[in-house]
C-alpha positions as CSV (number, residue, x, y, z in Angstrom):
1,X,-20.0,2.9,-0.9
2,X,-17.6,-0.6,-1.2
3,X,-14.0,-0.1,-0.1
4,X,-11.9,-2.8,-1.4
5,X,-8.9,-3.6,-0.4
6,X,-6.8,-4.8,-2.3
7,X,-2.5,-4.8,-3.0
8,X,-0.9,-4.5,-6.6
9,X,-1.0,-8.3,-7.5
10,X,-2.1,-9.1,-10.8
11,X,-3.9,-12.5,-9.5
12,X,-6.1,-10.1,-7.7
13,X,-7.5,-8.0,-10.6
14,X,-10.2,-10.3,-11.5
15,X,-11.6,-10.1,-8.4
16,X,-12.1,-6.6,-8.1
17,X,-13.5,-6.8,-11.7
18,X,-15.9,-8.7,-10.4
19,X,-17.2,-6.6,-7.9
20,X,-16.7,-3.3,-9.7
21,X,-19.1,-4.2,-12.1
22,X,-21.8,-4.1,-10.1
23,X,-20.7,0.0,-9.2
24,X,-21.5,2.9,-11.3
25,X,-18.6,4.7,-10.1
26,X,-14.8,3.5,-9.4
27,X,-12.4,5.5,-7.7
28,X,-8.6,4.3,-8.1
29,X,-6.4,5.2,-5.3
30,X,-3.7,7.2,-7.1
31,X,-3.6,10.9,-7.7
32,X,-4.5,12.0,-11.0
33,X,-2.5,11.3,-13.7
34,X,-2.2,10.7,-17.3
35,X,-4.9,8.3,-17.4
36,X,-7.6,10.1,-19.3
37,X,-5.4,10.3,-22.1
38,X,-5.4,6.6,-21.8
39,X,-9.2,6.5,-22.0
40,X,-9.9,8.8,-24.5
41,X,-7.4,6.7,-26.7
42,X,-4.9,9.6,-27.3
43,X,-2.3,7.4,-25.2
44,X,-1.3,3.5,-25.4
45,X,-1.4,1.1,-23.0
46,X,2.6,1.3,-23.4
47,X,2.8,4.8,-23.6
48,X,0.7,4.9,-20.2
49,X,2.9,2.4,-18.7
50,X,6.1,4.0,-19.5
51,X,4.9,7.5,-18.4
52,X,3.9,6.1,-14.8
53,X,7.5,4.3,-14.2
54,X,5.6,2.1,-11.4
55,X,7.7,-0.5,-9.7
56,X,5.0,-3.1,-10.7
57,X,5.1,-2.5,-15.1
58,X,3.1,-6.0,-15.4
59,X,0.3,-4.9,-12.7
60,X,-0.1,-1.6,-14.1
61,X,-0.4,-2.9,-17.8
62,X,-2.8,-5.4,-16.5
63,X,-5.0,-2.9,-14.6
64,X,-4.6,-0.5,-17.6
65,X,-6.4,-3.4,-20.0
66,X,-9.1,-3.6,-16.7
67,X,-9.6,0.3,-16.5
68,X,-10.6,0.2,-20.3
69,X,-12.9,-2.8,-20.1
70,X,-14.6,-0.9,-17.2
71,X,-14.7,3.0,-19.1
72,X,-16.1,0.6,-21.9
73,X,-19.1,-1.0,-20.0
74,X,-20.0,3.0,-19.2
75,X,-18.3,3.2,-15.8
76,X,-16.7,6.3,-14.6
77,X,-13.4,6.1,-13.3
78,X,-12.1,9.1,-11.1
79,X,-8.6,9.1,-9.3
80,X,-8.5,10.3,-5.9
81,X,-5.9,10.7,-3.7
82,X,-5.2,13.9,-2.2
83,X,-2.5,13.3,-0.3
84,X,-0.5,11.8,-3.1
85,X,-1.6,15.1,-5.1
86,X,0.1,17.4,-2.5
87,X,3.0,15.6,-2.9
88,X,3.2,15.2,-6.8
89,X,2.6,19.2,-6.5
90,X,5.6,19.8,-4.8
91,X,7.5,18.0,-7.3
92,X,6.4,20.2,-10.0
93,X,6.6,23.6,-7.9
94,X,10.2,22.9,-8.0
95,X,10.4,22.3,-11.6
96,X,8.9,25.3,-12.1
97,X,10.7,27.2,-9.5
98,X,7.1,27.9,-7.4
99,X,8.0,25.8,-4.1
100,X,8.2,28.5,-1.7
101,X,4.7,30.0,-2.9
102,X,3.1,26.0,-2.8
103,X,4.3,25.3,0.5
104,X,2.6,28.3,2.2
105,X,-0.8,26.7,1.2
106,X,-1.7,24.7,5.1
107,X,-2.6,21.4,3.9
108,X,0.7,21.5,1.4
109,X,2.8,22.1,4.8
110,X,0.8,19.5,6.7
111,X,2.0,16.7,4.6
112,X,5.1,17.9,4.3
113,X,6.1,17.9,7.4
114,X,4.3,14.5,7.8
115,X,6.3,13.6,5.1
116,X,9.8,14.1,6.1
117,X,9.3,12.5,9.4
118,X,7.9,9.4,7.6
119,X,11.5,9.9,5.0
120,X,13.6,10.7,7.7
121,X,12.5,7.7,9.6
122,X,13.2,5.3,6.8
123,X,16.5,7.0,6.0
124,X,17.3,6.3,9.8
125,X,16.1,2.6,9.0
126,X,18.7,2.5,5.8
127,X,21.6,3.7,7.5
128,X,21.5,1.3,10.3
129,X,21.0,-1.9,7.8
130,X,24.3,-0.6,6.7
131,X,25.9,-1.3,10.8
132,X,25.1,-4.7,10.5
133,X,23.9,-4.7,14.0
134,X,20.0,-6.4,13.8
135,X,19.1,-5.0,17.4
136,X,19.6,-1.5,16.2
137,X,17.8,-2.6,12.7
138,X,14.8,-3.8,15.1
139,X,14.3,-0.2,16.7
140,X,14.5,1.5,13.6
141,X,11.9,-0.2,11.9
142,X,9.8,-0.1,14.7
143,X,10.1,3.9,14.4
144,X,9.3,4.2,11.3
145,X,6.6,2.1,11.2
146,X,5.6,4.5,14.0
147,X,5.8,7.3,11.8
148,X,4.1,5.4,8.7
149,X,1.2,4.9,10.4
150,X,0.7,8.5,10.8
151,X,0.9,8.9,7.4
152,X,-1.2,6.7,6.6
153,X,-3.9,8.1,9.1
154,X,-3.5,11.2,7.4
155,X,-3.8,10.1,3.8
156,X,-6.8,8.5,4.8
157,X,-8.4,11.3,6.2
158,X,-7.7,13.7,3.2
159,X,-8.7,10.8,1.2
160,X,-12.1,10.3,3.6
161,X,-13.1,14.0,3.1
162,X,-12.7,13.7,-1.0
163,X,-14.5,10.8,-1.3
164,X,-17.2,12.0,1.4
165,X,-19.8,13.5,-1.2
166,X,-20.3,10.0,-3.5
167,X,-22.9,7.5,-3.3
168,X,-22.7,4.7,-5.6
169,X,-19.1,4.1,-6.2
170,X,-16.4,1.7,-5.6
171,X,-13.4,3.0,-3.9
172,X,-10.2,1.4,-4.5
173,X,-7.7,1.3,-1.4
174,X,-4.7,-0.6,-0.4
175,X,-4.2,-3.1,3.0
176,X,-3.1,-0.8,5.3
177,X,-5.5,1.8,4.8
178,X,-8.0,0.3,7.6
179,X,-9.2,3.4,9.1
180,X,-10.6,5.1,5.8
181,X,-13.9,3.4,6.4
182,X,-14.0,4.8,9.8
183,X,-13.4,8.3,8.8
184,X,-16.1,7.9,6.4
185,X,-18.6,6.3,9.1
186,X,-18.1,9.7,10.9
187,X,-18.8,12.3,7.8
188,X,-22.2,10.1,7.5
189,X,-21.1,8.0,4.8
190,X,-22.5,4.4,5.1
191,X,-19.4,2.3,3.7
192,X,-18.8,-1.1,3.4
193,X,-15.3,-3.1,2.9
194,X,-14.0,-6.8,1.6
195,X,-10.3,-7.6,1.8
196,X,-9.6,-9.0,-1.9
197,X,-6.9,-11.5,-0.2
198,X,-9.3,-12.8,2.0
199,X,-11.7,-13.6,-0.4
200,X,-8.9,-15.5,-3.0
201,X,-7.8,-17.1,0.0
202,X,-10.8,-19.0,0.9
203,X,-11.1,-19.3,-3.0
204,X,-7.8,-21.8,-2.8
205,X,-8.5,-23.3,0.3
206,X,-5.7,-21.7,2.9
207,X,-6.1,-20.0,6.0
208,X,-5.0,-16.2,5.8
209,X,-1.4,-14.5,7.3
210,X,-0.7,-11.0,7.8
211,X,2.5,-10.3,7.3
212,X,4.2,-9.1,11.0
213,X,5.7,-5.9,9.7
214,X,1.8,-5.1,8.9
215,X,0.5,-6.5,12.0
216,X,3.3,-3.8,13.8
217,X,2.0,-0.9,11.6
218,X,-1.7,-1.7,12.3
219,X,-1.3,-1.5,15.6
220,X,-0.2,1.9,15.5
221,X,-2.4,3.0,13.2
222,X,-5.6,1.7,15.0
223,X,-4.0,3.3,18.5
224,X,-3.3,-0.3,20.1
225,X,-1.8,-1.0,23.2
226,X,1.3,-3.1,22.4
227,X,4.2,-4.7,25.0
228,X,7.7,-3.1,24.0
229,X,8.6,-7.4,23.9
230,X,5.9,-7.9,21.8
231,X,6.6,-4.6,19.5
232,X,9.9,-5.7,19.0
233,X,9.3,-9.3,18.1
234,X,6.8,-8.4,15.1
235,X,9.4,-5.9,14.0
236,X,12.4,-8.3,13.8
237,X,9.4,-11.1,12.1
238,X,9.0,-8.3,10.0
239,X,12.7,-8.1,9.2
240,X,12.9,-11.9,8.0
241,X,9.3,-11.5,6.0
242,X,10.7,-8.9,3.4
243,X,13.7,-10.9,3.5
244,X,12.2,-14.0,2.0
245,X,9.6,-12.9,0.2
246,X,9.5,-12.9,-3.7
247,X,9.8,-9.7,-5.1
248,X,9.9,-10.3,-9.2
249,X,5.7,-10.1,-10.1
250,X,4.3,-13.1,-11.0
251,X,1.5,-14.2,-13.2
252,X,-1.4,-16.5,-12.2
253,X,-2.1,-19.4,-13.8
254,X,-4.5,-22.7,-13.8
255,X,-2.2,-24.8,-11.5
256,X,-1.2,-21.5,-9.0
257,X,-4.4,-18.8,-9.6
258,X,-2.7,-16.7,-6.6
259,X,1.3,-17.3,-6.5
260,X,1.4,-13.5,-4.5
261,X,-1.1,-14.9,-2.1
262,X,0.3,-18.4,-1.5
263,X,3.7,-17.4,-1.2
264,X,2.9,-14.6,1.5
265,X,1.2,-16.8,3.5
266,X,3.8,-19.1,3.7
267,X,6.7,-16.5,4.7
268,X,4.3,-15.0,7.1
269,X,3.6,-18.0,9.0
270,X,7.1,-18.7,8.9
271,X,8.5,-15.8,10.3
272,X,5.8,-15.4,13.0
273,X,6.7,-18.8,14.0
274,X,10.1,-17.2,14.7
275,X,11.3,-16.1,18.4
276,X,13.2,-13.2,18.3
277,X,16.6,-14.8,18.6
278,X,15.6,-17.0,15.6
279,X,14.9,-13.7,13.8
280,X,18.2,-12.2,14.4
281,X,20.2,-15.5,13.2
282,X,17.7,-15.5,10.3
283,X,18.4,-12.6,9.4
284,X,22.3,-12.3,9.7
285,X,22.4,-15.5,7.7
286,X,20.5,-13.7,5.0
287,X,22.3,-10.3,5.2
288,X,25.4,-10.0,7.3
289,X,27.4,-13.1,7.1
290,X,30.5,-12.1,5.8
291,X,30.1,-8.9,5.8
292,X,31.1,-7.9,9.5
């Protein structure tokens, strides 16, 4: 098994093309959905796109057209995500006024609860951007990335056990989720990984970043020992990074293959060349001035 991981850039699709051609079996990290409608041609590409309401329209469209070229060479695609799942479910036990019977199921509560400390951590993290005050704003997202990381251990080990009973397959699976090979390893499946940004990054000749605020979260998530001055300064980095960084999705082209890519390095090594006093004036330039 080949994890790949990989983050919802459009410059990064033909690289995992690439390598899931040479895999019998792809597994997309998203719960099921609407997609075999897509495949079976009984639903657009625009149709698909509009049902999903994804805050990235031009990467899913793109990795719609891939899905198809891939179902066309004979590959199976399967969706797996079981934690997603449980959540999706609770929406629609509401709807259909079955929430109290859902959430009695074990698993169903275990993620909910996961869940609203994960929410309620990043509600905490919104209301103090509103105080204006950046040393408060530090501690909250140091929380929550604290409680995301538990999350994201436990969507990877629902996701580990789901995936634990396939051989040849290619497993789709986003940046932070580092310990799903591990989880794997231990139910005796032998699994591989390659870090799509990595891989375009020595393609274009730049040395990698990781962003701070995912440096922070993989510290947690991996059970790392971390200084509380050290903890802090990769949170307020982290603060100044999604500050800066683009958010409108861009296309590749021949002069910039990987604009995603080259413009996160360059905000990461920016803000982790920050102290934490050049964070916080950073940052109150950006957000606060005037606004006090």
């Amino acid at each position: 098994m080949l994890i790949v991981f990989v983050s919802h850039r459009i410059e990064l699709l033909p690289l995992f093309e690439e390598f899931a051609g040479k895999y019998s079996t792809i597994v997309l990290e998203e719960p099921r959905s609407e997609l075999r409608e897509l495949l079976e041609g009984k639903m657009s590409i625009d149709e698909y796109v509009k049902w999903l309401d994804t805050p990235f329209p031009l990467f899913t469209r793109y990795e719609a057209e891939l899905i198809l070229r891939l179902c066309s060479a004979g590959k199976k695609i399967l969706q797996i995500e079981p934690y997603l799942e449980v959540i999706e479910g609770m929406h629609y036990a509401i709807e259909r006024g079955e929430f109290e019977s859902y959430i009695k199921n074990e698993r169903v509560k275990a993620v909910r609860e996961m869940e609203k400390r994960a929410t309620g951590a990043h509600l905490r993290y919104q209301e103090v951007f509103m105080q204006h005050n950046f040393d408060r704003l530090v501690e909250a997202t140091i929380a929550f990335a604290k409680a995301d990381a538990e999350r994201f251990r436990m969507r990877d080990y629902m996701r580990a056990r789901a995936l634990s009973n396939l051989n040849d397959a290619l497993v789709e699976a986003g940046q932070m989720h580092v310990v799903l090979p591990e989880y794997l390893r231990r139910m005796g499946v032998e699994a591989e990984t390659i870090n799509l940004s990595e891989i375009a990054a020595r393609r274009c000749g730049v040395e990698p970043a990781q962003n701070p605020g995912t440096m922070l979260t993989m510290n947690y998530i991996l059970g790392e020992k971390i200084d509380a001055d050290r903890e802090k300064l990769l949170a307020a980095q982290a603060l100044v990074y999604i500050s800066l960084i683009k958010k409108e999705e861009m296309l590749p082209t021949s002069e910039n293959p990987f604009p995603h890519l080259i413009d996160e390095i360059k905000v990461a090594k920016f803000a982790g060349s920050l102290s934490y006093e050049d964070c916080k004036k950073v940052f109150e330039r950006i957000w606060f001035k005037g606004r006090k």
